[in-house]
MDAnalysis code that builds the backbone (N, CA, C; Angstrom):
import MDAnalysis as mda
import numpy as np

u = mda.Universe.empty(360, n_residues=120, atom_resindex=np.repeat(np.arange(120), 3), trajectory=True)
u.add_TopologyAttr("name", ["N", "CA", "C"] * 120)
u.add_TopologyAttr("resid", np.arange(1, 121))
u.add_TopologyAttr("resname", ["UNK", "UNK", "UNK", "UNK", "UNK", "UNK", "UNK", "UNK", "UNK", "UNK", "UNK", "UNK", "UNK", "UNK", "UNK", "UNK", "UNK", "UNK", "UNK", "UNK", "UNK", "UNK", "UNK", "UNK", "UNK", "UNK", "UNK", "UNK", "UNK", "UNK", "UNK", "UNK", "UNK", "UNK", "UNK", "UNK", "UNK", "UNK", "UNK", "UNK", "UNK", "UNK", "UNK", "UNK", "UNK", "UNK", "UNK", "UNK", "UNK", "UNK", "UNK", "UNK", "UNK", "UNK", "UNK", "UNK", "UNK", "UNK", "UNK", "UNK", "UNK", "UNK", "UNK", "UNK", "UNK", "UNK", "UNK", "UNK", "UNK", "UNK", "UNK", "UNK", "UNK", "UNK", "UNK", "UNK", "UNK", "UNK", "UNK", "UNK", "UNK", "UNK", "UNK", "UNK", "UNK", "UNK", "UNK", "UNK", "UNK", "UNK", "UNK", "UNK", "UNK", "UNK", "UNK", "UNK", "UNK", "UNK", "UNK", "UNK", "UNK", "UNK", "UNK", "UNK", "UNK", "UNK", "UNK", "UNK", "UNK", "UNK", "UNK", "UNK", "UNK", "UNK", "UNK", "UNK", "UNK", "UNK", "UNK", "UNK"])
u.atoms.positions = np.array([
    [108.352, 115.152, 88.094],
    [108.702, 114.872, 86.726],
    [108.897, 116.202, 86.008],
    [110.219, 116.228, 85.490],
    [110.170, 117.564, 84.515],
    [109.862, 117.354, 83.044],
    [109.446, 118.093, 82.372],
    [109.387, 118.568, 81.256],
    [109.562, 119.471, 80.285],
    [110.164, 119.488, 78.738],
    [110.719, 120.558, 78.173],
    [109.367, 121.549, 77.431],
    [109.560, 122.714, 77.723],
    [108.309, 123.642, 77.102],
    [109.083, 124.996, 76.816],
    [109.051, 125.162, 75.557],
    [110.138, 126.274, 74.690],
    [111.641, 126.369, 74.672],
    [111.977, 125.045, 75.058],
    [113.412, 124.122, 75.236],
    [114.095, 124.723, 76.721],
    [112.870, 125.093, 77.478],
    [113.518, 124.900, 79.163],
    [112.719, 124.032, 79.774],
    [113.386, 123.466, 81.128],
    [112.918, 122.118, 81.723],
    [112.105, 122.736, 83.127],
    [110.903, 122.481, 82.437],
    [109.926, 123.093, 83.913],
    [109.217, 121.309, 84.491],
    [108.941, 121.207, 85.932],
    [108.299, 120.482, 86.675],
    [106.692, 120.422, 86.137],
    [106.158, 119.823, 85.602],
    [104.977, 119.239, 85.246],
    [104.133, 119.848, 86.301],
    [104.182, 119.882, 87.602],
    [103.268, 120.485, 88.496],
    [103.395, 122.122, 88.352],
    [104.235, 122.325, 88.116],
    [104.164, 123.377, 88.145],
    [103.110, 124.247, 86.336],
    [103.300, 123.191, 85.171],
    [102.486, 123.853, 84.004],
    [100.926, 123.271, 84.435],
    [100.938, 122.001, 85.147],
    [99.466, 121.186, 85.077],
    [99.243, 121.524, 86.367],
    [98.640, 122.670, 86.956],
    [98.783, 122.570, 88.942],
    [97.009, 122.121, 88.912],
    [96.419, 122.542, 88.421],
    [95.263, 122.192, 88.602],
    [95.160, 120.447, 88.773],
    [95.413, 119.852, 87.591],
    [95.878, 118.583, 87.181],
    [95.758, 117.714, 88.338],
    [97.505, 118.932, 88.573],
    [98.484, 117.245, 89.593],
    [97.979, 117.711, 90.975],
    [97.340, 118.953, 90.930],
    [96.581, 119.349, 92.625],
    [95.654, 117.962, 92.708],
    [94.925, 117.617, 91.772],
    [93.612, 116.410, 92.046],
    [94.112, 114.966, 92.461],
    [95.408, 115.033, 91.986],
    [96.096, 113.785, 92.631],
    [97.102, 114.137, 93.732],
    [97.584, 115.220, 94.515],
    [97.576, 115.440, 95.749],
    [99.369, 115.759, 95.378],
    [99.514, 116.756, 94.285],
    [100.964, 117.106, 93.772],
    [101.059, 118.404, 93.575],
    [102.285, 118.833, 93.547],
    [102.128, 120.283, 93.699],
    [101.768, 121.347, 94.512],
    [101.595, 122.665, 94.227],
    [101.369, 123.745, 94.642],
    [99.498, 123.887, 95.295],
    [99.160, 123.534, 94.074],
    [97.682, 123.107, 93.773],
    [96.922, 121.544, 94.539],
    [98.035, 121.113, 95.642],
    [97.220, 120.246, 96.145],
    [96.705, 120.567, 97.234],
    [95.336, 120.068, 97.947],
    [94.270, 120.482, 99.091],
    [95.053, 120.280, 100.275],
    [95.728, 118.752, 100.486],
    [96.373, 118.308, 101.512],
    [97.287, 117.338, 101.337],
    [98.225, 117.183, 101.931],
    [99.608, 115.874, 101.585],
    [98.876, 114.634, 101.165],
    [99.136, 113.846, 100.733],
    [98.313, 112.908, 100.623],
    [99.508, 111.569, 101.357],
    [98.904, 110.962, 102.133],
    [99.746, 110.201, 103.160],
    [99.909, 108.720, 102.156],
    [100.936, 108.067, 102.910],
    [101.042, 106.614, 102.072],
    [100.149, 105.605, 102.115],
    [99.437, 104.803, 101.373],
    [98.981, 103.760, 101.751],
    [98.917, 102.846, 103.007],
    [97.608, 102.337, 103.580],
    [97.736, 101.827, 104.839],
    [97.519, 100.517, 104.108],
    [98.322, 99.451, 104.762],
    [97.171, 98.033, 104.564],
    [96.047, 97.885, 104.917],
    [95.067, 97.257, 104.192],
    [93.862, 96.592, 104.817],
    [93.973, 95.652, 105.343],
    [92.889, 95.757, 106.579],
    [92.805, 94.411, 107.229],
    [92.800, 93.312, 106.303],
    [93.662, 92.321, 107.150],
    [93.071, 90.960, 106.241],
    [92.284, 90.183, 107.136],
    [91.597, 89.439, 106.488],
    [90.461, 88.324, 106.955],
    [90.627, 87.075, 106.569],
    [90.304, 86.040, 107.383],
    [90.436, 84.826, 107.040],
    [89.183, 84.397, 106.057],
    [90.258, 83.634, 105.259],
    [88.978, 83.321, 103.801],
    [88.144, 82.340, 104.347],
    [86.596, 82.847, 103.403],
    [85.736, 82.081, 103.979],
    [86.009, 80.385, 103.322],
    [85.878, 79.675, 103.874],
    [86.242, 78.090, 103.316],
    [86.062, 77.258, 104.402],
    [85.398, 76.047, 104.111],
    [84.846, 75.227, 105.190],
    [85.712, 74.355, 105.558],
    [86.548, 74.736, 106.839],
    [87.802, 73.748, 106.807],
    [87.748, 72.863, 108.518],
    [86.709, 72.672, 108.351],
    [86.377, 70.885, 109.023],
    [86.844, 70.000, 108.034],
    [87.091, 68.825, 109.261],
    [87.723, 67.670, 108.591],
    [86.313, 66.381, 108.411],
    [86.741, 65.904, 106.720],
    [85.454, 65.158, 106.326],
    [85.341, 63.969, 107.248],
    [84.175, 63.326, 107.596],
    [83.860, 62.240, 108.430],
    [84.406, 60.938, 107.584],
    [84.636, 61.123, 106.414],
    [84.970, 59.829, 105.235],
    [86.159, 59.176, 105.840],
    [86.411, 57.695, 105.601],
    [87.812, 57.320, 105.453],
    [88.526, 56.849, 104.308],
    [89.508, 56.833, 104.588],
    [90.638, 56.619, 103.417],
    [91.823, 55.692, 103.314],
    [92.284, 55.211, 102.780],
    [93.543, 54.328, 102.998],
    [94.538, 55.405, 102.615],
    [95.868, 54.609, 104.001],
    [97.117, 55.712, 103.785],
    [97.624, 54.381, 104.443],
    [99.290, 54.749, 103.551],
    [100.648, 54.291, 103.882],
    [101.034, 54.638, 105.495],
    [100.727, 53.352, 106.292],
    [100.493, 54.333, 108.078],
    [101.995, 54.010, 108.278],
    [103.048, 53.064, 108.049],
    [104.400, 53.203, 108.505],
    [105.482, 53.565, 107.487],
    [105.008, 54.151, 106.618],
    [105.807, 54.320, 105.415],
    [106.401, 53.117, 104.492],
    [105.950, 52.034, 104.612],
    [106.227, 50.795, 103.920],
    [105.379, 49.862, 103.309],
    [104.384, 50.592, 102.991],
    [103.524, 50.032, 102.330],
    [102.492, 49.638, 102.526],
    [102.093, 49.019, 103.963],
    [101.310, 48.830, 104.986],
    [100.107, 49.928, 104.605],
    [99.026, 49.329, 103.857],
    [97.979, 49.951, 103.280],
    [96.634, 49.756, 104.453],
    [95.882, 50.926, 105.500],
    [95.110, 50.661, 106.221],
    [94.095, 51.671, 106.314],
    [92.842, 51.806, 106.699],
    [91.764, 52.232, 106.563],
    [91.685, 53.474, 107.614],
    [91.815, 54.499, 107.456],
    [91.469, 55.590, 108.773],
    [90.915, 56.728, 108.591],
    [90.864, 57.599, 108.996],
    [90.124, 58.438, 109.043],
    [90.832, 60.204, 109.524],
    [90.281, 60.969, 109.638],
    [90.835, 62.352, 110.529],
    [91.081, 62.533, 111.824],
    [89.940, 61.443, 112.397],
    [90.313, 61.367, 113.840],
    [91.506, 61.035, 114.130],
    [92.325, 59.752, 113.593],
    [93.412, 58.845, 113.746],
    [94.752, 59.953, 113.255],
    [94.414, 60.234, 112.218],
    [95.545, 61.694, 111.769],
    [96.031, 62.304, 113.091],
    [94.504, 63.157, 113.615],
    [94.546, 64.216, 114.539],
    [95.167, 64.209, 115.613],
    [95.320, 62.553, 115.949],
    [95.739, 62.005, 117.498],
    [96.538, 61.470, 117.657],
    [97.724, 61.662, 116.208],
    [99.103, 60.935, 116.085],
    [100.034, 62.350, 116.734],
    [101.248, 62.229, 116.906],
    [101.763, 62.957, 117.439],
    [102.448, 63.823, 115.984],
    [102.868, 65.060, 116.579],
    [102.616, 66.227, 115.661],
    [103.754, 66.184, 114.612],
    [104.730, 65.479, 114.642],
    [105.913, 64.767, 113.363],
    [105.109, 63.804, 112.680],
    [104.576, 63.150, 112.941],
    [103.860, 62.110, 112.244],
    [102.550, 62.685, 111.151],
    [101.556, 63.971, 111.798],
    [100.659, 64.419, 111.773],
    [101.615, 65.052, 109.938],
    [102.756, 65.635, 110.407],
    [103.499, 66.443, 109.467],
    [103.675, 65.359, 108.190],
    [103.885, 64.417, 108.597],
    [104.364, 63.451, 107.864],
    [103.375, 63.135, 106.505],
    [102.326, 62.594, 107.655],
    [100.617, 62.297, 106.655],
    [100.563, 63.353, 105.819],
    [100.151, 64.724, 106.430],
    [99.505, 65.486, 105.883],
    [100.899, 66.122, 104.243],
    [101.350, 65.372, 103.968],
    [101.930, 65.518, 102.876],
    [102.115, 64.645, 101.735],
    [101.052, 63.461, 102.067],
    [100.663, 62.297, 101.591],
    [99.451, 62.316, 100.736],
    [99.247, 61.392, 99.877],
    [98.246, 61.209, 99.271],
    [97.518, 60.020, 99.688],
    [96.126, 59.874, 99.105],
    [95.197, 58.834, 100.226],
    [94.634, 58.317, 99.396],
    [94.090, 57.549, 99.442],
    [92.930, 56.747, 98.421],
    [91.744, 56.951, 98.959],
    [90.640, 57.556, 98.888],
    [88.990, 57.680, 98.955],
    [88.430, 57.286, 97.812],
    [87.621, 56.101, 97.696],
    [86.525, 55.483, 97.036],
    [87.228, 55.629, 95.731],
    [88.534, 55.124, 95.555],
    [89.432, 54.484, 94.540],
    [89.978, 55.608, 93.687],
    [90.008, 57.032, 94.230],
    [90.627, 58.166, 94.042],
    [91.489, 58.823, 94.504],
    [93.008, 59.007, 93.966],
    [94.270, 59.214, 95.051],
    [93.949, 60.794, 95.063],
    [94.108, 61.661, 95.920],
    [93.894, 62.492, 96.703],
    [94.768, 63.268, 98.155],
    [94.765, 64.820, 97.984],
    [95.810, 64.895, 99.124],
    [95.013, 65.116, 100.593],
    [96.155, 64.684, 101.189],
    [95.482, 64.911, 102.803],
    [94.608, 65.568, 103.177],
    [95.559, 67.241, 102.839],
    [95.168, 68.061, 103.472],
    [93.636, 68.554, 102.855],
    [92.854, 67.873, 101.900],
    [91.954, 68.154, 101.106],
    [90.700, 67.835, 102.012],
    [91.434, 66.282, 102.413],
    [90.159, 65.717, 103.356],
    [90.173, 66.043, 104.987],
    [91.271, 65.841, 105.242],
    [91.913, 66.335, 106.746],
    [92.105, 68.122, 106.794],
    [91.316, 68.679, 105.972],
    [91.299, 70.376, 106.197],
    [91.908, 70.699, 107.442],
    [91.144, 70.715, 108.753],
    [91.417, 71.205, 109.763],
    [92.895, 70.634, 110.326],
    [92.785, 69.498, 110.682],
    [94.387, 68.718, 111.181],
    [95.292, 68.979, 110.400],
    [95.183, 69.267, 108.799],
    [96.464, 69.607, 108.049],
    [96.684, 70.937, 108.418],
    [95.585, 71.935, 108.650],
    [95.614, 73.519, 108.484],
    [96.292, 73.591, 109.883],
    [96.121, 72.933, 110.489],
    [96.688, 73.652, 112.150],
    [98.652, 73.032, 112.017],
    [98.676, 72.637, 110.779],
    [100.241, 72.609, 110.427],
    [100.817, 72.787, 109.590],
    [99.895, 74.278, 108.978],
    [100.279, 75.310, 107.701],
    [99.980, 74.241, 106.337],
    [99.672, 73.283, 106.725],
    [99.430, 72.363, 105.013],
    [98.008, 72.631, 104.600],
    [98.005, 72.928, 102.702],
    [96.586, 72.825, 101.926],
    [95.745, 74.043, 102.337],
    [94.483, 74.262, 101.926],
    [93.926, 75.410, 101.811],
    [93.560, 76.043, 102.956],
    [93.798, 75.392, 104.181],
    [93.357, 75.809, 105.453],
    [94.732, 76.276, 106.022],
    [95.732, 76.489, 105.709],
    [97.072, 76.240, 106.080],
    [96.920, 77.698, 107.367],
    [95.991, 78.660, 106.842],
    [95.871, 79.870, 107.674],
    [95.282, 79.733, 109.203],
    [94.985, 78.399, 109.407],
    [94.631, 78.039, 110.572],
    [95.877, 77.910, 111.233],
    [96.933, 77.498, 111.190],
    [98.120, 77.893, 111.951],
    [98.492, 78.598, 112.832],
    [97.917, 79.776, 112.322],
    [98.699, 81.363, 112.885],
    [97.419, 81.920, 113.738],
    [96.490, 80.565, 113.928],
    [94.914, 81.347, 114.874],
    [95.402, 80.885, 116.314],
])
């Protein structure tokens, strides 16, 4: 960055070296200062088992209102699995999404807060 000082244009590191040495600029710096690395990332902590509860869901897409559970999700084939887990459910007369109750079976197909189970 330049700057004007007695109406000529001098480099800021060069009037502030002490300064811009402490942030790793200039004449006055200790050593290059390299670019940013990423940090590791970690999988967030969140309890993403699937609840033992059941629920009513639309099982053929027509209305057909029936009682199941995560197990029954888990063991449909993996278009279908896609299908549910983008559905809403009824638990104890509260509509609700899948992937809320079905954590794990939705997460292993990028859906809802577990979705990071996917990529394990």
């Amino acid at each position: 960055m330049k700057v004007e000082v007695n109406g000529n244009s001098k480099k800021l590191s060069t009037i502030c070296k002490e300064t811009c040495g402490l942030v790793g600029i200039g004449q006055c710096a200790s050593e290059p200062i390299s670019a940013p690395t990423s940090s590791p990332t970690s999988k967030p902590d969140i309890d993403c088992e699937d609840k033992s509860k059941e629920f009513k869901i639309d099982v053929d897409g027509t209305g057909t209102i029936r009682s199941k559970d995560c197990d029954w999700v888990a063991s449909k084939k993996k278009s279908k699995r896609r299908e549910y887990c983008k559905e809403k459910v009824e638990v104890n007369g509260n509509n609700k999404n899948l992937p809320k109750i079905c954590k794990e079976t939705c997460g292993l197909l990028g859906k809802g807060e577990c979705a990071f189970l996917k990529d394990s």
